[in-house]
C-alpha positions as CSV (number, residue, x, y, z in Angstrom):
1,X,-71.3,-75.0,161.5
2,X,-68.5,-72.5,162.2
3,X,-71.0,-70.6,164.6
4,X,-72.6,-73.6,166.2
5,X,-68.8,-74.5,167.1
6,X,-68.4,-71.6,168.7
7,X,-70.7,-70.3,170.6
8,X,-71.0,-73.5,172.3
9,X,-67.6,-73.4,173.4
10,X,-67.5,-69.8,174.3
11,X,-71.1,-70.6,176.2
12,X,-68.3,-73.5,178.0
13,X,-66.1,-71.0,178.9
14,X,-67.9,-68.1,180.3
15,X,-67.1,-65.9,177.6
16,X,-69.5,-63.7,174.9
17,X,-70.4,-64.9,171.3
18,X,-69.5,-62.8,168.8
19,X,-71.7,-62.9,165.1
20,X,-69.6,-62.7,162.2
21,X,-72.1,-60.8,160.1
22,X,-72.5,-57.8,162.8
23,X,-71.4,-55.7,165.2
24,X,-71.4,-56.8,169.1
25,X,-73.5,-55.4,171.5
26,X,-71.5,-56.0,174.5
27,X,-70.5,-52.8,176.8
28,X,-67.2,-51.4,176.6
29,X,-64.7,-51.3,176.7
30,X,-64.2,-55.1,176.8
31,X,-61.0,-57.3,176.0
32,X,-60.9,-61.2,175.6
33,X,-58.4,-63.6,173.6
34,X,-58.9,-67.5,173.6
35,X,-58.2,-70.6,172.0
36,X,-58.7,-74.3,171.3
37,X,-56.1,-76.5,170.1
38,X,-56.1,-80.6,169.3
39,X,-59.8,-81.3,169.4
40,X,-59.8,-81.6,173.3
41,X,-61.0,-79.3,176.2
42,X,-61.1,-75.2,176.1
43,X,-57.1,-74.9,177.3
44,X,-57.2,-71.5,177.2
45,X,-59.2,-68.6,178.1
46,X,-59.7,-64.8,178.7
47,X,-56.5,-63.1,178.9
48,X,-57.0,-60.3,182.1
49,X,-54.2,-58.4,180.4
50,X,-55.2,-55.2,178.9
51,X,-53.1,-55.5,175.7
52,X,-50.4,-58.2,174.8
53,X,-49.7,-61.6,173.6
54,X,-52.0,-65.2,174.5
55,X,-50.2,-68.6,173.0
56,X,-51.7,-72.0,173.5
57,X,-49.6,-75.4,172.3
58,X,-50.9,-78.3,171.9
59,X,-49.2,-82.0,170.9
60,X,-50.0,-81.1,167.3
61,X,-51.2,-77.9,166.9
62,X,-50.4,-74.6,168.1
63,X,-52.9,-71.3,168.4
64,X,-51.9,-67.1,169.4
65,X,-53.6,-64.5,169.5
66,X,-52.5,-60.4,170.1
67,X,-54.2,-57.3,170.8
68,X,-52.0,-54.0,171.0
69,X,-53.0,-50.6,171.4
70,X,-50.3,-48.0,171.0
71,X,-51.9,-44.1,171.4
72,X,-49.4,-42.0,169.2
73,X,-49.1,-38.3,168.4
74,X,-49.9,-37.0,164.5
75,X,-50.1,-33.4,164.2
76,X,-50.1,-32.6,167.7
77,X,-53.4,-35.0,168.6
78,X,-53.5,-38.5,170.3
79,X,-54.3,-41.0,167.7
80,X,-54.6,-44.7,168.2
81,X,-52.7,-47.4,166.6
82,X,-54.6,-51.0,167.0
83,X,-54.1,-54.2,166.2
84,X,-55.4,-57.6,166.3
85,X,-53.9,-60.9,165.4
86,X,-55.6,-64.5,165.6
87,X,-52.6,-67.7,163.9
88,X,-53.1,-71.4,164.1
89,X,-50.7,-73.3,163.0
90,X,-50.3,-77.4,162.4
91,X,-46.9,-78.8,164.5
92,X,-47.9,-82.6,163.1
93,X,-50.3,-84.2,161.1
94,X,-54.1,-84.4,162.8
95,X,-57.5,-83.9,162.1
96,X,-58.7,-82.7,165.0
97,X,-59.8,-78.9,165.0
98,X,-57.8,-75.9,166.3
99,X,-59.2,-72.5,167.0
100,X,-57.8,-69.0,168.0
101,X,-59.7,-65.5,168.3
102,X,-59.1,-61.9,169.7
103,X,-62.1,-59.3,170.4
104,X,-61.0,-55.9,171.8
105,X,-63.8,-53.0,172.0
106,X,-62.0,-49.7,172.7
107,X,-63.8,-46.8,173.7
108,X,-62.8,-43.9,171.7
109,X,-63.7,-39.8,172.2
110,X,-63.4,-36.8,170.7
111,X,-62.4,-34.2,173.5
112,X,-63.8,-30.2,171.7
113,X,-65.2,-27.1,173.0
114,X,-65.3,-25.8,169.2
115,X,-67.6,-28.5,167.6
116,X,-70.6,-30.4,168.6
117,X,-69.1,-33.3,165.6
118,X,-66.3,-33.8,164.0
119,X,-65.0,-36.5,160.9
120,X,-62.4,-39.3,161.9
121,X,-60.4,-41.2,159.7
122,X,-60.4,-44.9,160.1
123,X,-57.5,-46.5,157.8
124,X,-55.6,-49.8,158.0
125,X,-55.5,-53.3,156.1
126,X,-57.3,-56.5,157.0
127,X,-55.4,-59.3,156.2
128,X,-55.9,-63.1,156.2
129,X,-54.5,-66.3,155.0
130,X,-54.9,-70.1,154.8
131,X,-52.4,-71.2,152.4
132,X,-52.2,-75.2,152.6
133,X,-54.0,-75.7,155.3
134,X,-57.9,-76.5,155.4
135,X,-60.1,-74.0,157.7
136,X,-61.5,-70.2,157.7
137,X,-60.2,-66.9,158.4
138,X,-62.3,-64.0,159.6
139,X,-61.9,-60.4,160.7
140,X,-64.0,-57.0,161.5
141,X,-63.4,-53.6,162.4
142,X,-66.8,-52.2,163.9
143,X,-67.5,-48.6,164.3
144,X,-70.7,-47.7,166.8
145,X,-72.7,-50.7,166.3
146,X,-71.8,-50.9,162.2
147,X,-69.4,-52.7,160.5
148,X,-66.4,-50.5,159.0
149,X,-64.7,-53.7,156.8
150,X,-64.6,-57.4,157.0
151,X,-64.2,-60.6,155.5
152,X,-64.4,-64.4,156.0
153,X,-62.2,-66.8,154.0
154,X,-62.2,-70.3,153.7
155,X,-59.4,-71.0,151.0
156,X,-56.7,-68.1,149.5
157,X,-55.9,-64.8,150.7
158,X,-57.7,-61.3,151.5
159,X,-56.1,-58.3,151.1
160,X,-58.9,-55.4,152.7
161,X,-58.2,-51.9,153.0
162,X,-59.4,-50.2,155.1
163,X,-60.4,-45.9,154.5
164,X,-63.4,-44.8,156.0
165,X,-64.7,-41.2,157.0
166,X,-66.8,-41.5,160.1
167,X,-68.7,-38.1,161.6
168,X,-69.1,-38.5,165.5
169,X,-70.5,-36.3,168.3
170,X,-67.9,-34.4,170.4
171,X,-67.8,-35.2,173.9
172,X,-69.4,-38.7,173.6
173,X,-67.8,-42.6,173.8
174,X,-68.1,-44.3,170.9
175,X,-66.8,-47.8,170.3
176,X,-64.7,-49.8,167.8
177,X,-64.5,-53.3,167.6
178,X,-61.5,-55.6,166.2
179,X,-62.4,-59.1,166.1
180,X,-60.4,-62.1,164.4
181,X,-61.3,-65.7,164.2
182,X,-58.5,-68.8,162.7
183,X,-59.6,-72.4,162.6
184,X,-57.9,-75.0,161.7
185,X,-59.8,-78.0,160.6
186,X,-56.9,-80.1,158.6
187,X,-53.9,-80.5,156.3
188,X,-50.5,-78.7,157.2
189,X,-49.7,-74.8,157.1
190,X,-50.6,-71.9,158.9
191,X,-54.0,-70.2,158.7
192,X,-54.3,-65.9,160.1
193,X,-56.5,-63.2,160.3
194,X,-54.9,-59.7,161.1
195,X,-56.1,-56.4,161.6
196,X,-54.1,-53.0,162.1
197,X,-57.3,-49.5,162.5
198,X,-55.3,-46.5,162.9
199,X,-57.8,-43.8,164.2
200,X,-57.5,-40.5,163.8
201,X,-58.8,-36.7,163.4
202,X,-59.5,-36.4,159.6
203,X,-57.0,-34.4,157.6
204,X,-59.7,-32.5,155.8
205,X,-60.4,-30.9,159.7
206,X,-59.1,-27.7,160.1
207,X,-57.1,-26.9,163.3
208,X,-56.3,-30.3,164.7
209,X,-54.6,-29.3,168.0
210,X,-58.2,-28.1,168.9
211,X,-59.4,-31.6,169.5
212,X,-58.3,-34.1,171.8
213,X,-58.5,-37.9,171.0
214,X,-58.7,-40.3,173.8
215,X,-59.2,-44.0,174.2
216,X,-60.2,-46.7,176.7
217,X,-59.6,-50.4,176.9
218,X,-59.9,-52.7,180.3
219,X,-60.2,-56.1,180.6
220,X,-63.1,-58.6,180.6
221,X,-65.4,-58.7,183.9
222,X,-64.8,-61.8,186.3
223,X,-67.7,-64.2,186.0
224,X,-68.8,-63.5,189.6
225,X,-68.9,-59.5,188.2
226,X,-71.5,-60.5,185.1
227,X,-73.2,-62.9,187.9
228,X,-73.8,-59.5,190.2
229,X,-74.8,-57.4,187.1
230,X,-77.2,-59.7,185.6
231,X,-78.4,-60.4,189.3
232,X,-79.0,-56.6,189.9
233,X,-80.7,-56.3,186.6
234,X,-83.3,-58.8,187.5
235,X,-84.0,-57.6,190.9
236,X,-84.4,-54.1,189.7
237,X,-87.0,-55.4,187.1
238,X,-88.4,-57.4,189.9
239,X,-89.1,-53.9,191.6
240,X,-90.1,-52.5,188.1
241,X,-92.9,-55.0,187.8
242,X,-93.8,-54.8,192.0
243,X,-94.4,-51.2,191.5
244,X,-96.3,-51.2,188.5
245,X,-98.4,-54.4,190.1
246,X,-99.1,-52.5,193.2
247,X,-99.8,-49.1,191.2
248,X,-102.7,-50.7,189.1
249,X,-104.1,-52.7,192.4
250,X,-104.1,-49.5,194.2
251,X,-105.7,-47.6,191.3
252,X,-108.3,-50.3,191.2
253,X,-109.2,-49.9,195.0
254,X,-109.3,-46.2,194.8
255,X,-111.6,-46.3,191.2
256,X,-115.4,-44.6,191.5
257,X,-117.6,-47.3,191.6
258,X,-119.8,-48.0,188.6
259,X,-116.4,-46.8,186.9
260,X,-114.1,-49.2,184.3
């Protein structure tokens, strides 16, 4: 029901769906917060931000959302610090349905003229929370197309850790994804799902300082921008299909006769 809910409000609002059970496909890097608040209209939308804070009140309920990337220095290589926070919260008594959720894909790249691969660390918590309130909490940290940790919730607490060794390619993007997802469907309290990766060379590597971590992170496309790149896609497998069209017919004309 959860997923019904929304992709057809994300399909409202111009925005990608997201499946809780996998890792998005969507190119990064890619950035969007959002939310829905007091069973109405989408209120909010994409923020065009590249990191910081989205709020949305409503008359009684109350949604945020925040994405932060903060690149740091441990043993003299650029690591990244991310994070990603989705809250509801009730302000009155209601039953209509509140919604908040962040999705951040950062592009992320080992710099090396040592190494063709090299092991990162992947460490941090996933936390969420629904206390008295009725609803779900969900989070994911995705790692090239694969799913690092996660969990959905829709009564208590999860406390995840998060320790994973990951080998990647030198000299080549990869991609990690933080999504989180609050709903609030009824009763009072506060419902959150919170996320905090730290990337970084793995300790076991020696010489550190030879490597160079860097990130990426921009925000979402304009509508009109997806509208131009789908556009372009068709056309060029309108041409695609021309050619190949006209390559057969010519091939046909130009066949030995008594030939098949």
């Amino acid at each position: 029901m959860r997923l019904i809910f929304v992709a057809v409000l994300e399909l409202v609002a111009g925005i990608s769906f997201f499946a809780p059970q996998g890792f998005s496909q969507t190119t990064p890097p890619f950035y969007q917060q959002n939310a829905f608040v007091d069973g109405g209209p989408l209120t909010g939308g994409p923020s065009n931000t590249n990191t910081g804070l989205f709020t949305l009140t409503g008359q009684f309920t109350a949604a945020q959302t925040d994405i932060t990337a903060i690149p740091t220095i441990v043993g003299g290589v650029q690591t990244l610090s991310g994070t990603a926070m989705s809250q509801v919260m009730t302000t009155g008594q209601t039953s209509s349905t509140a919604y908040a959720s962040s999705k951040a894909e950062y592009l992320v790249q080992v710099d090396s003229s040592v190494s063709q691969s090299v092991p990162l660390e992947i460490v941090g918590t996933l936390l969420g929370s629904l206390g008295t309130a009725q609803g779900e909490a969900f989070a994911l940290v995705g790692f090239d197309e694969a799913a690092l940790a996660q969990f959905d919730i829709t009564t208590g607490t999860a406390n995840t850790p998060l320790d994973t060794i990951v080998t990647v390619p030198t000299n080549i993007p990869q991609v990690i994804e933080l999504d989180t997802f609050a709903s609030l469907s009824g009763g009072l309290g506060t419902i959150s799902a919170q996320i905090d990766p730290y990337v970084l060379i793995a300790p076991s590597v020696p010489n550190p300082q030879q490597y160079q971590l860097t990130f990426a992170v921009s925000p979402v496309p304009e509508p009109t921008s997806w509208t131009m790149l789908v556009g372009g896609l068709g056309f060029l497998l309108a041409v695609g299909g021309c050619r190949k069209f006209l390559g057969s017919r010519e091939h046909r004309m130009h066949r030995p006769a008594g030939s098949r």
